[in-house]
Structures are given as C-alpha cells and as structure tokens.
C-alpha positions as CSV (number, residue, x, y, z in Angstrom):
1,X,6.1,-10.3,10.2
2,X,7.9,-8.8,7.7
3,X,7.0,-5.1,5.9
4,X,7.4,-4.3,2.0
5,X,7.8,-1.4,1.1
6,X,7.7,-0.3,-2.7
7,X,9.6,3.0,-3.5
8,X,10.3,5.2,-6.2
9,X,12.4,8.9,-6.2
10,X,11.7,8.8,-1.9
11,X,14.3,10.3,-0.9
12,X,12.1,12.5,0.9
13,X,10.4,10.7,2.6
14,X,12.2,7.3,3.2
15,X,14.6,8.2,6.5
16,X,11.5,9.2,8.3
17,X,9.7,6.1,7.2
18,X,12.0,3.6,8.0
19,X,12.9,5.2,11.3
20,X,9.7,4.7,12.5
21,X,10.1,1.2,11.9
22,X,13.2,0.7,14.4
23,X,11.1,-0.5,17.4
24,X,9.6,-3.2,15.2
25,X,13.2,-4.5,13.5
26,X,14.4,-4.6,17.2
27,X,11.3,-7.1,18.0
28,X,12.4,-9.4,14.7
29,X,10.0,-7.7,12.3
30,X,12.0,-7.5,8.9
31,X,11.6,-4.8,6.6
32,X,12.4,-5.1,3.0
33,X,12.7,-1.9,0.6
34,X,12.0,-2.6,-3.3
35,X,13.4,0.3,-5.3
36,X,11.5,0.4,-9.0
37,X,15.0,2.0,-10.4
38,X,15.3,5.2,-8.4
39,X,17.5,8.0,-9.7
40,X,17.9,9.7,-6.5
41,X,19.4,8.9,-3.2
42,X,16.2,6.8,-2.1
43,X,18.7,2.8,-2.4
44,X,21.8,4.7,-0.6
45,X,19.5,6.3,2.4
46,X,17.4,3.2,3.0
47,X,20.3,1.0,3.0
48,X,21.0,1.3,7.0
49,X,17.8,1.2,8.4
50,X,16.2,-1.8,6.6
51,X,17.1,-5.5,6.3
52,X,17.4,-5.5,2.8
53,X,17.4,-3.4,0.1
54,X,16.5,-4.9,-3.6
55,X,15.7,-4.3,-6.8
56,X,12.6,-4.7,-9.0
57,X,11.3,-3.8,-12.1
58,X,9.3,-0.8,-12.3
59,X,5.7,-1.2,-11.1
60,X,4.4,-1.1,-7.6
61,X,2.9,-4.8,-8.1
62,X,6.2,-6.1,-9.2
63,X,7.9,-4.5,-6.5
64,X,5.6,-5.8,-3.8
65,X,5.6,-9.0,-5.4
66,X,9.2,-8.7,-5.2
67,X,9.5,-8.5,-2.1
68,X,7.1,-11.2,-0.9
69,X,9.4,-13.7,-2.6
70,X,12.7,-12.2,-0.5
71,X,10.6,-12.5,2.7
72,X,10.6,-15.5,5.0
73,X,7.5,-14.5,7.3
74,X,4.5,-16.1,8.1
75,X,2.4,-12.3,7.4
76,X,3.1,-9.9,4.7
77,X,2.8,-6.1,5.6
78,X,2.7,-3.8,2.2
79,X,3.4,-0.1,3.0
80,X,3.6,3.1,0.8
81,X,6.7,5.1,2.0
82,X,4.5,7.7,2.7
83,X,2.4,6.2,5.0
84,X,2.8,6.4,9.0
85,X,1.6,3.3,11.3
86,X,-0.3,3.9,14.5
87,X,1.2,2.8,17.4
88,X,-0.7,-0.3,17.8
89,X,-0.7,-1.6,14.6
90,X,1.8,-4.2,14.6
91,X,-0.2,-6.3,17.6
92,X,-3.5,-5.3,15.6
93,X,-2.0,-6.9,12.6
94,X,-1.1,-10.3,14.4
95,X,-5.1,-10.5,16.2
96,X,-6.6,-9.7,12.8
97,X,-4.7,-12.4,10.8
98,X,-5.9,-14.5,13.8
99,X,-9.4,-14.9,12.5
100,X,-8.9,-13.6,9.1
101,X,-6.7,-13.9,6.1
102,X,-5.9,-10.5,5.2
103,X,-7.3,-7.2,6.4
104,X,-6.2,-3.2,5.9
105,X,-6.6,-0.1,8.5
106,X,-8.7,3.0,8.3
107,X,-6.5,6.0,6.9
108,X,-6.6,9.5,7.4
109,X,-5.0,11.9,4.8
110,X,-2.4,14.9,5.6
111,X,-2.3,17.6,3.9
112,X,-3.3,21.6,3.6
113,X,-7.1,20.8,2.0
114,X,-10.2,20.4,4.2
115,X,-11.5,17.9,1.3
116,X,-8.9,15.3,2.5
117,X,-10.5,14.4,5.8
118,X,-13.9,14.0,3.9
119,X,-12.6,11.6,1.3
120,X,-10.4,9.7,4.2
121,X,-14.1,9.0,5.5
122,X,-15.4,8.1,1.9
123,X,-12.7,5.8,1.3
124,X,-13.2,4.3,4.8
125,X,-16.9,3.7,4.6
126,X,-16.3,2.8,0.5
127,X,-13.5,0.2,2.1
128,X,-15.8,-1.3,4.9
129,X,-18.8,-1.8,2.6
130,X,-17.0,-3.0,-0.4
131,X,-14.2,-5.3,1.0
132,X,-12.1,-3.6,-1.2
133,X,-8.7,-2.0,-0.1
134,X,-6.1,0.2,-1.4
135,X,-2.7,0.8,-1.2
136,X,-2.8,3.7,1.3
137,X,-4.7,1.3,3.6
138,X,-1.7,-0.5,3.9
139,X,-2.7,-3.9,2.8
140,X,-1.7,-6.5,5.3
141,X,-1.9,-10.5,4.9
142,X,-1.0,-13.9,5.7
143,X,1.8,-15.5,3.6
144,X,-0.5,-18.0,2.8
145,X,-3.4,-16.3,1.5
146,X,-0.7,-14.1,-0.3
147,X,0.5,-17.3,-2.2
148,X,-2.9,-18.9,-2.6
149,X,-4.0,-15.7,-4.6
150,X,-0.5,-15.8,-6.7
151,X,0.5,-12.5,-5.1
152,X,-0.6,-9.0,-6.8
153,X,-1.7,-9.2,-10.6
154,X,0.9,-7.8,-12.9
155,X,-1.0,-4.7,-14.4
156,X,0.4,-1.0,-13.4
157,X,-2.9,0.4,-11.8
158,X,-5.5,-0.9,-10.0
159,X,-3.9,-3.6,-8.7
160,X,-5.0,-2.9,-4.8
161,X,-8.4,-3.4,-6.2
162,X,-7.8,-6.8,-7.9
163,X,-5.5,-8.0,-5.1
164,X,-8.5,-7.4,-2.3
165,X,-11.3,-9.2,-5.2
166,X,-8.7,-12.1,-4.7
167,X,-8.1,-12.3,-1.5
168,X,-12.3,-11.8,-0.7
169,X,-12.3,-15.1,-2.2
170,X,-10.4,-16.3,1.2
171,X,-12.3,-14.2,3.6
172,X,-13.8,-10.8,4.1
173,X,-11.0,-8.4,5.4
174,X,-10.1,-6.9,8.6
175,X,-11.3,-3.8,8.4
176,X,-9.1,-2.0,11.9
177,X,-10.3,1.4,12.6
178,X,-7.1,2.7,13.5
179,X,-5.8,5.1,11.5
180,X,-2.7,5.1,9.5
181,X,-1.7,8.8,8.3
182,X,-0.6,8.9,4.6
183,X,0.8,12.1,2.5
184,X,-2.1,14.0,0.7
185,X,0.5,15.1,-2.2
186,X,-1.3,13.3,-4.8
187,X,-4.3,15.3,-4.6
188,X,-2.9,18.2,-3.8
189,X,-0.6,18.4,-6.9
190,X,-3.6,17.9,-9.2
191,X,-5.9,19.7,-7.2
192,X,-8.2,17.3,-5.0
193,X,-11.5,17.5,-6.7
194,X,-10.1,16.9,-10.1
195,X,-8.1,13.9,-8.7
196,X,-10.8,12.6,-7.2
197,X,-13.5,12.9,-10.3
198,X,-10.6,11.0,-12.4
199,X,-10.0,8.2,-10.0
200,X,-13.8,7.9,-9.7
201,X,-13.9,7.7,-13.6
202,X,-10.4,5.5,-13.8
203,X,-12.3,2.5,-10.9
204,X,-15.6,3.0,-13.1
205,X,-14.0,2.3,-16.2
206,X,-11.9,-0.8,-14.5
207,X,-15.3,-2.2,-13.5
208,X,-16.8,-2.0,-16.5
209,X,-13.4,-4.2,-17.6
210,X,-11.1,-1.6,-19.3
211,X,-7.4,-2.9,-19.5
212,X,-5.5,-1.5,-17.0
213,X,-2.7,-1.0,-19.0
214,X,-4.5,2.3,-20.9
215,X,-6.4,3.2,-17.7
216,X,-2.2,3.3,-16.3
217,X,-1.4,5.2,-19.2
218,X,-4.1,7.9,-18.9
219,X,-3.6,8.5,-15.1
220,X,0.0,9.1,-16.0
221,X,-0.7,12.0,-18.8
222,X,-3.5,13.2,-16.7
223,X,-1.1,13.2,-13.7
C-alpha cells in the first residue's frame, strides 16, 4: 500500500501526521508527500518521516495524481494532512479492496462547534446513500481501478465528487464505519453554517454542470 498525501503551507500539522504513519512505513507501507509549492517549512519537516517528498503543481488533484505515478503499490491511499487514521484502518483497507475496487471510511470532525458532529453524520449517511466520497473520507483504491478511471480529473474543486462518479462505474464503494478524525478548521474559520450553505450551493451548482473552474474561483473569494 502506499499513502499520498497532498499538502500545502502544513507545517502545522505535517510532523504529527506523518508520525502516526511510522508503524505502517515499518510494515513496508510507503508514504509519499506532494507539496503544491509550499512557502513554509512543510518539504523541510516532512522530509525524514516519509519515503519521498515531491513536487507538483498546485492543485490537490494534480498532486494526488502526482503521486500515484511515483507509487509502485498495488492500492492507493489519498490522505488530507489533517486527517488521523483509526487504528485499524490499514487491515480494513486491504479486506475492502478484497471485494471492492475502491471504498472511503466514515469521518468524524474536531473542532470547538457542536454542528460538526451533526454534519460528520450528514456527510456519512449523504456518503453511504450516494456512493459519493470526499476528500476527508480519505479516499482509498486499488491501483488498477485508479488507472482504469485515468486518476483524478484535472479541475481545482470538486474533484472527490468526479473521482467517486468514476470509480462507481467499477463498483459501489466500501463504505467502513470507522472513523477517521479530520481538523474542523475549515468551517470554523468561515463560521460553520455559512460554510456549509455554500458548499451545499457550490455541489448544487456542480450538478447542474457548472465549470468547476469558477465554482474553484468563488470558494476561494468566498473563503
């Protein structure tokens, strides 16, 4: 197995990341870091506690993209920097790919807001009756059905959404109701409900076929 991990500016949050990954690297699971062009210390502080540490252009599918072409392993895990594994995921992974070609855990948000545990659930249940995954499910996958799909679409939002369409096309995911813990910072910087009403209008307008491209550019002023 080998986990990709796209980063941007995480020097915060990196060390602990990647430290949590030891036991795995000890039991030959690689881990890659793709830096988008960081201008902090994120390349210099991953650099000892991963297997490699390259450089992409800018744009989470690029980087993940990326770093499926570095990797040599037969399953692909993507994984946000701020996102914590449960202890059992890395044999969960391997029994899920078993049966299916791609899959993505439950999550459970962190953070000072008692909204986050309710839309943790709604993205759960959303997830499980949808086949539809996102990025802070951490998105795992055989290398094959990664390749058959031609890896994640090129377009700088959204692309979780058009990756699982894809790879639905193979089979229905793994849906594993473990939990992986990811940072609640983005809502909590814009303040959840607002975050929430424009990622709810961002997917609506996606689905209705707007290009991505604005939809990127708006999140960003928005944001």
């Amino acid at each position: 197995m080998c986990v990709i991990i796209p980063v941007l500016d995480e020097a915060a949050t990196i060390v602990a990341g990647l430290e949590r990954l030891s036991e795995w690297r000890q039991q030959g699971v690689e881990v890659i870091v793709v830096d988008g062009g960081s201008e902090d210390d994120t390349r210099a502080l991953a650099r000892p506690l991963a297997d490699r540490v390259i450089d992409a252009p800018r744009g989470r599918a690029r980087q993940m993209n990326q770093g499926a072409a570095a990797a040599s392993a037969p399953s692909l895990l993507f994984l946000h920097a701020d996102t914590r594994l449960p202890a059992a995921a890395m044999p969960a992974i391997l029994k899920a790919l078993e049966k299916r070609h791609w899959g993505r855990f439950d999550v459970r948000i962190q953070g000072r807001s008692r909204w986050l545990s309710l839309i943790a659930a709604c993205m759960n249940l959303r997830s499980r009756l949808t086949g539809i995954a996102t990025g802070d499910q951490a998105m795992f996958m055989r290398r094959s059905a990664f390749d058959a799909v031609g890896g994640f679409p090129d377009q700088p939002l959204m692309e979780d959404i058009e990756m699982s369409k894809r790879l639905k096309r193979l089979s229905p995911p793994a849906c594993l109701g473990f939990k992986v813990l990811t940072d609640g910072r983005r809502w909590e910087q814009g303040g959840v409900l607002t975050t929430i009403l424009l990622m709810w209008r961002l997917r609506f307008r996606y689905w209705r076929g707007a290009d991505p491209v604005r939809l990127a550019e708006e999140y960003r002023h928005v944001r």
